[in-house]
VEXLO-767605 format. One record per residue (C-alpha): x, y, z. Coordinates in steps of 0.05 Angstrom, whole numbers, padded with zeros to 5 digits, always signed. Example, Ala and Ser with C-alpha at 12.3 -4.5 7.8 and 13.67 -1.06 7.14 Angstrom:
<rs>
+00246-00090+00156+00273-00021+00143
</rs>
This chain:
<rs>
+00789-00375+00762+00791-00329+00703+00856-00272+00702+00836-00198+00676+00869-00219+00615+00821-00275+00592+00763-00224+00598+00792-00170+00563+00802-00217+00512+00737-00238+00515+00718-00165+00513+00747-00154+00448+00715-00213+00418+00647-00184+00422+00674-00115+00401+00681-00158+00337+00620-00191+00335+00572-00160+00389+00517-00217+00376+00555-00284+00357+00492-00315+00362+00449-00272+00316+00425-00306+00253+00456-00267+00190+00410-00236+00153+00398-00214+00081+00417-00151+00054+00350-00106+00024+00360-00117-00055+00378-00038-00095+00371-00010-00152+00419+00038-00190+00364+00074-00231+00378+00148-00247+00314+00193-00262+00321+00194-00335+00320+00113-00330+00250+00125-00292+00217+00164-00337+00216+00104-00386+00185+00052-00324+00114+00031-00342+00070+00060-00295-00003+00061-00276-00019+00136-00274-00079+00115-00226-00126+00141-00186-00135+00103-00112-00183+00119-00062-00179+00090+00016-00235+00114+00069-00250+00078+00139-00321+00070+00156-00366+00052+00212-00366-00021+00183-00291-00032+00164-00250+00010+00109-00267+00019+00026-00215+00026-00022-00227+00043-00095-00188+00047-00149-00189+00058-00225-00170-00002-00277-00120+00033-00321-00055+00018-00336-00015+00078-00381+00058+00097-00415+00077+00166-00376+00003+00174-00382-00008+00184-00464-00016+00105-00486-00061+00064-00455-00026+00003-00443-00078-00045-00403-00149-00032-00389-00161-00088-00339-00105-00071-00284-00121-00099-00214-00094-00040-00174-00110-00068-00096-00090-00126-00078-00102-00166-00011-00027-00181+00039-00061-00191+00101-00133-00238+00127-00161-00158+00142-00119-00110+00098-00097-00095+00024-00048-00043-00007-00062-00008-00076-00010+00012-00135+00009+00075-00157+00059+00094-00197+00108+00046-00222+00077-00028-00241+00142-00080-00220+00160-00033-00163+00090-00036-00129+00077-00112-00160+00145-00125-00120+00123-00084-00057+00061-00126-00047+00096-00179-00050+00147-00167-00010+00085-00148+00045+00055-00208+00038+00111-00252+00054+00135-00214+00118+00059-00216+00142+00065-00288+00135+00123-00303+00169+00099-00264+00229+00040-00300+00228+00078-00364+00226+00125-00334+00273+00081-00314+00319+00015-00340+00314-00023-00274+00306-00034-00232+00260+00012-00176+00248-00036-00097+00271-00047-00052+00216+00000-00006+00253+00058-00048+00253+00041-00064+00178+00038+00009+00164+00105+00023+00193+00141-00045+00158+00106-00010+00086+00140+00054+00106+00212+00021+00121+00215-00017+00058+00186+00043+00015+00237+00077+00047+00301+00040+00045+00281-00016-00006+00290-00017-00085+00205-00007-00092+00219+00067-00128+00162+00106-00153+00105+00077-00105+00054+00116-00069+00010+00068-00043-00049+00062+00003-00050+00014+00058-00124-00001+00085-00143-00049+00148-00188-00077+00201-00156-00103+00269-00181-00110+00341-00162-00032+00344-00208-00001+00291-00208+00007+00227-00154+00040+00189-00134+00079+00132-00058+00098+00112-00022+00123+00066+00054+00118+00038+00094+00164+00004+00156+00147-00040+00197+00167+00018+00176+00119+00068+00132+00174+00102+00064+00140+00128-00004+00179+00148-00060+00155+00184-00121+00197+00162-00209+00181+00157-00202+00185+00077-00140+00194+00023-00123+00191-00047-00071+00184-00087-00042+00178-00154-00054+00226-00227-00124+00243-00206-00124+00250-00137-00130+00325-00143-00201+00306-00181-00222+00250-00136-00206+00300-00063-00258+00348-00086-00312+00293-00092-00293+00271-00019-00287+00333+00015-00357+00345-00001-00388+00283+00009-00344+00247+00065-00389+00239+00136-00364+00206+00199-00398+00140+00211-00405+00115+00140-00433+00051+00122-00391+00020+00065-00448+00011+00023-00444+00087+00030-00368+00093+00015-00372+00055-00036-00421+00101-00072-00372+00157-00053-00311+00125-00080-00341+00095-00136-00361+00175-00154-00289+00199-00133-00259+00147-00188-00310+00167-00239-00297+00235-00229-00215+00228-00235-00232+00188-00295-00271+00237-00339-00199+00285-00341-00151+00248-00315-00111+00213-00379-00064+00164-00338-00139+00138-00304-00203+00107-00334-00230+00038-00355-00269+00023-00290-00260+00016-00212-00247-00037-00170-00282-00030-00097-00245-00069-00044-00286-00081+00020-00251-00099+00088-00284-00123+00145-00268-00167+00207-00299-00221+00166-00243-00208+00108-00219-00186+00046-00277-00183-00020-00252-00143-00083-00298-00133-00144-00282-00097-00205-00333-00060-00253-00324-00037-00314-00387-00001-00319-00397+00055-00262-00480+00045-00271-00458-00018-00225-00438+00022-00173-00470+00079-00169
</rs>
């Protein structure tokens, strides 16, 4: 039999170390940046376009990379990329900070995959993109997250403070302001994506004819329960 003195003993042991048997875990890497250090980052300028449709979800996005939006510094930037079988994320704003932030995605949908053997839901991916934007070293992002799972279709965004919004349609990056009046106009419920395409396609175009940090083509990114098919175009008479 066991005196009051073992367990309190006991007691304070696990004051110590309250899960003994929890694998350690890695700390999230940082960054000591101060503003002035991130006005010299190379970053996109951008303008990326997410709407969810009858069929699955559209993103578009422009194909410009720029220096604080006065040099054009690549004309051939793949701004959406795929991190899930049914979803991909665009980049805005800074290049290694969203480069690393898709990567980062990808490898924690795979582990839960492996982990799990499931899929990870959209939801669940929008909130991990929110935690790490949040309190991870990805500064200067303001991505859009875009998905198909067995609850819908689904269109989020994520702000450089690790807010996330669920919304039918939303843009972001340098031209967004230009690319939002295209889509308030000609956004309907129950789109086809052949039909959002044609919208988004015109929502890029249109951030591209004044936007300086945007231009050089769009890439259209079609989700569906079948997958993940991006295409890029440099001329907009493709698309439109």
């Amino acid at each position: 039999m066991r005196h009051p003195t073992e367990f309190s003993q006991t007691v304070d042991q696990l004051a110590a170390d309250p899960n003994p048997y929890e694998p350690e875990v890695g700390s999230m890497p940082e960054n000591n940046l101060s503003n002035a250090d991130l006005d010299s980052v190379n970053k996109t300028g951008t303008t990326t376009i997410g709407i969810s449709t009858a069929d699955g979800v559209i993103i578009a996005t422009d194909m410009r990379a720029s220096l604080g939006g006065r040099f054009v510094s690549n004309k051939n930037v793949q701004k959406v990329e795929q991190i899930h079988p049914r979803a991909a994320l665009t980049m805005v704003g800074s290049v290694g900070g969203a480069q690393s932030f898709i990567s980062t995605l990808r490898a924690e949908v795979n582990l839960y995959e492996s982990r799990r053997g499931k899929d990870i839901s959209i939801e669940a991916l929008a909130t991990l993109a929110g935690n790490f934007a949040r309190g991870g070293p990805f500064f200067a992002i303001a991505p859009i997250l875009g998905g198909v799972d067995d609850d819908g279709h689904h269109v989020y965004s994520v702000d450089m403070a690790g807010g996330v919004m669920k919304d039918d349609y939303t843009v972001t990056g340098s031209g967004m302001q230009l690319a939002y009046g295209h889509l308030e106009q000609a956004y309907e419920d129950d789109l086809s994506n052949e039909e959002a395409k044609t919208i988004a396609a015109r929502g890029i175009k249109s951030a591209v004819e004044r936007d300086t940090g945007s231009g050089n083509g769009v890439f259209l990114c079609e989700i569906t329960d079948e997958g993940v098919d991006i295409q890029g175009h440099h001329d907009f008479d493709e698309v439109l």
